[in-house]
C-alpha positions in Angstrom: 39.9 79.9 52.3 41.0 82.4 54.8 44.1 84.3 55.0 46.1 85.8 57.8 48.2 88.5 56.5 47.6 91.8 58.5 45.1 90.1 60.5 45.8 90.4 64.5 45.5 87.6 66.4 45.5 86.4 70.3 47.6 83.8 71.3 47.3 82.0 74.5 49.7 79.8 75.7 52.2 80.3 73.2 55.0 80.0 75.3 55.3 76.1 74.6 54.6 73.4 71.9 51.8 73.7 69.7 51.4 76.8 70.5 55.3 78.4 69.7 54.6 76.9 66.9 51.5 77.8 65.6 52.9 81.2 66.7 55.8 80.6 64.2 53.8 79.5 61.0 50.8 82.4 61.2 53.8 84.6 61.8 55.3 83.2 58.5 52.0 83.9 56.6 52.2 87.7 57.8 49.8 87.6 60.7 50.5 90.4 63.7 50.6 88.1 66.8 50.1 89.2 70.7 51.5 86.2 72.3 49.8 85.1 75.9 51.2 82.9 78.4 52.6 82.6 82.3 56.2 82.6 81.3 57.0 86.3 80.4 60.5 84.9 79.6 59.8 82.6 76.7 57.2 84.9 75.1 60.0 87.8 74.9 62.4 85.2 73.0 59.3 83.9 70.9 58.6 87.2 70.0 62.1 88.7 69.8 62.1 86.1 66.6 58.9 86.7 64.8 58.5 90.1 62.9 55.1 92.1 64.1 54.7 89.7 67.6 54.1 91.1 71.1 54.5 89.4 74.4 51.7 90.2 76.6 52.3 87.9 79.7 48.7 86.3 80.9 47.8 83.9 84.0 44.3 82.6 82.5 43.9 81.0 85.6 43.4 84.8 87.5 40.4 87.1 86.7 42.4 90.5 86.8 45.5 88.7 84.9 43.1 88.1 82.0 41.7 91.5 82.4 45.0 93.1 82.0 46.2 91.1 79.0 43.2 91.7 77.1 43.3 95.3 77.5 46.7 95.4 76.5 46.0 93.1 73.2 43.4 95.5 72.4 40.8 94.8 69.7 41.8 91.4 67.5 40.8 90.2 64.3 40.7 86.6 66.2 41.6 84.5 69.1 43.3 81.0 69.6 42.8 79.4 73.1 45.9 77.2 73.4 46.9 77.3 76.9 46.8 74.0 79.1 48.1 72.2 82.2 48.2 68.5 82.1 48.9 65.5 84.7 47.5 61.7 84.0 45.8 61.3 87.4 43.5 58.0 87.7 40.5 58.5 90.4 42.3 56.2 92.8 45.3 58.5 92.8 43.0 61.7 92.9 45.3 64.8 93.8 42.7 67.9 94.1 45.0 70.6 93.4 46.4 69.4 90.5 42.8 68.4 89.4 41.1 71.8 90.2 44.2 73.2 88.1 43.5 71.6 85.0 40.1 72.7 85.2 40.5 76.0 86.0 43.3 76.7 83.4 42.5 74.6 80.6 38.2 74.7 80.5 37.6 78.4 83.1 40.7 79.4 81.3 38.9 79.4 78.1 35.8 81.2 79.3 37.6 83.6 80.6 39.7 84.8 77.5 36.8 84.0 75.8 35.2 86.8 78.4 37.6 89.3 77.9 36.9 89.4 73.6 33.5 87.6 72.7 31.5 91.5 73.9 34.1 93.0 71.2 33.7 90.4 68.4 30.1 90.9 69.0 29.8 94.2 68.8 31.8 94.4 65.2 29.7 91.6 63.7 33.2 90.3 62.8 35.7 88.1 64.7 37.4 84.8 64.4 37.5 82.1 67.6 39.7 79.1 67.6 39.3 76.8 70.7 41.8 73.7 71.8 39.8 70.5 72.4 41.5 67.4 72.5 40.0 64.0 71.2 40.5 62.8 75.0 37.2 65.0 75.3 35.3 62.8 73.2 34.6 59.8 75.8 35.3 58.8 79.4 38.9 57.5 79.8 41.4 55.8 82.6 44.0 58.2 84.4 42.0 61.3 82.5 40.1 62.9 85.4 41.2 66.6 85.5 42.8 66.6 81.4 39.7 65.2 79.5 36.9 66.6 81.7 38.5 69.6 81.1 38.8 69.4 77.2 35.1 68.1 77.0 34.7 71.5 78.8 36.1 73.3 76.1 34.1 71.2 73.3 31.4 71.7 74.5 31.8 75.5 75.0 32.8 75.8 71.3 29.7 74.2 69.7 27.7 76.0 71.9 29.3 79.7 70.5 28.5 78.1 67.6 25.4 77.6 67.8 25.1 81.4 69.2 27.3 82.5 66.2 26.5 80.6 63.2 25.3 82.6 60.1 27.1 86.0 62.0 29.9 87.3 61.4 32.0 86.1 64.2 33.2 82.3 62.9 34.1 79.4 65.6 36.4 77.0 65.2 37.9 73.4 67.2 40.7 71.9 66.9 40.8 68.6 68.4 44.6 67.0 68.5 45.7 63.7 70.0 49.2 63.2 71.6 51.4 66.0 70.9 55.6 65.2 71.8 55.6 68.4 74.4 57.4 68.5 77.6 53.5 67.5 79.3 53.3 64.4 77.7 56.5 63.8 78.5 55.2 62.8 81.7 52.7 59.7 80.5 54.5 56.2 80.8 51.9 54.2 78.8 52.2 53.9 74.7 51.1 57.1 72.3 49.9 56.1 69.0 50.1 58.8 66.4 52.6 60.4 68.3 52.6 64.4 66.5 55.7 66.5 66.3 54.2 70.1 67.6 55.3 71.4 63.9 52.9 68.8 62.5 49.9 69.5 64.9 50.5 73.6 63.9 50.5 72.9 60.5 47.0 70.6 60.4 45.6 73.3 62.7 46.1 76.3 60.6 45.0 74.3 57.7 41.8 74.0 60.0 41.8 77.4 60.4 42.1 78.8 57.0 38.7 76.9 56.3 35.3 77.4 56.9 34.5 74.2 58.9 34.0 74.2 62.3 35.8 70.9 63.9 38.5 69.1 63.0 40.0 66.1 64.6 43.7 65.0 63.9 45.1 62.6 63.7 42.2 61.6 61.0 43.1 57.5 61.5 43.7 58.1 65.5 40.3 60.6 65.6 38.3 57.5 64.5 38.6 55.2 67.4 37.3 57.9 69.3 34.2 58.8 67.0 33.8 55.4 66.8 33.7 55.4 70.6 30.8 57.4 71.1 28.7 55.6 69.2 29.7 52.2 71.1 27.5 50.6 73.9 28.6 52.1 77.7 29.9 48.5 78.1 31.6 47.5 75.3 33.7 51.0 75.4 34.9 50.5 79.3 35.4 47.2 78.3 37.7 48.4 75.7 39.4 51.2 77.6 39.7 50.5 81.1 42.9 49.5 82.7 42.9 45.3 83.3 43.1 44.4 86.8 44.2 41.2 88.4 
């Protein structure tokens, strides 16, 4: 088990949902939080609240944004890579900017916090790493061309830190969620089973985080369907998942 009081961590893309509140419960277990995310605005009320926190305002999607934050965050006991942009676009509907942005936040995002502390971490043989996957990543789905690419990105790029990092001092973790009630999938018009309040998704995340284990997928029941999916036959899966048409 692994504790968080007087431990300093990273946020990114705390602003919003899971990430406010994961930013609320490590604040409750004593951790000293830099908060990370576009709108300078809602970090200063986040952290206005939450005893230790500092609001260091951070475009992931800009090189010398990153750059900036990270020097002002200093040297951190870890880092949780929460920041994400999110639109269901289907490939008949493909709208490049909004597809390049999902990319370029949510997966080039990552690599570049990841950039900005890994050397450090390195360095001190010592360092924690926490990475937002999303069990969309798993397999190939309908109106999911920017959003799960993306989060495959960031899956991927966790098991391979650790593979780099296993046995070392610096420990890597992923969190994979489903459907979390924020104001992005707010904009999806189709059914979400297991349906998380953000609270919920923070508190099985940090529970994740406070072990040794490197993945976790939540919801457990929802999480299955998709493990089960990768294991499935090419046809029998688009079969399952693709949109009926005529």
């Amino acid at each position: 088990m692994t504790g968080f009081s007087g431990k300093r961590y990273w946020l990114v893309g705390a602003s919003e949902g899971l990430g406010r509140a994961l930013a609320q419960q490590m604040a409750a277990e004593g951790a000293e939080l830099i908060l990370s995310a576009r709108d300078a605005g809602r970090l200063a009320e986040l952290a206005a609240g939450l005893p230790g926190a500092r609001a260091v305002p951070c475009d992931v999607a800009d090189d010398a944004s990153v750059a900036r934050a990270a020097e002002a965050a200093g040297p951190v006991d870890g880092v949780v890579f929460l920041a994400g942009v999110y639109w269901p676009i289907a490939a008949q509907d493909w709208d490049a900017a909004r597809v390049t942005a999902m990319c370029d936040v949510n997966f080039t995002g990552c690599a570049r916090v990841l950039g900005a502390v890994v050397p450090g971490m390195v360095a001190r043989g010592s360092g924690h790493i926490v990475i937002t996957g999303s069990l969309s990543g798993f397999r190939g789905l309908p109106g999911a061309v920017g959003y799960a690419a993306s989060k495959a990105g960031c899956m991927m790029l966790a098991e391979c830190l650790q593979a780099d990092m296993h046995g070392t001092g610096v420990r890597v973790q992923v969190a994979n969620p489903g459907f979390i009630r924020t104001r992005l999938t707010a904009k999806n018009d189709f059914s979400m089973p297991f349906l998380m309040e953000p609270e919920a998704a923070a508190a099985a995340m940090l529970a994740h985080m406070r072990t040794r284990r490197f993945k976790a997928n939540f919801p457990r029941v929802f999480s299955w369907f998709f493990r089960l999916g990768q294991l499935m036959p090419d046809a029998l899966w688009y079969r399952l998942v693709a949109p009926r048409r005529g």
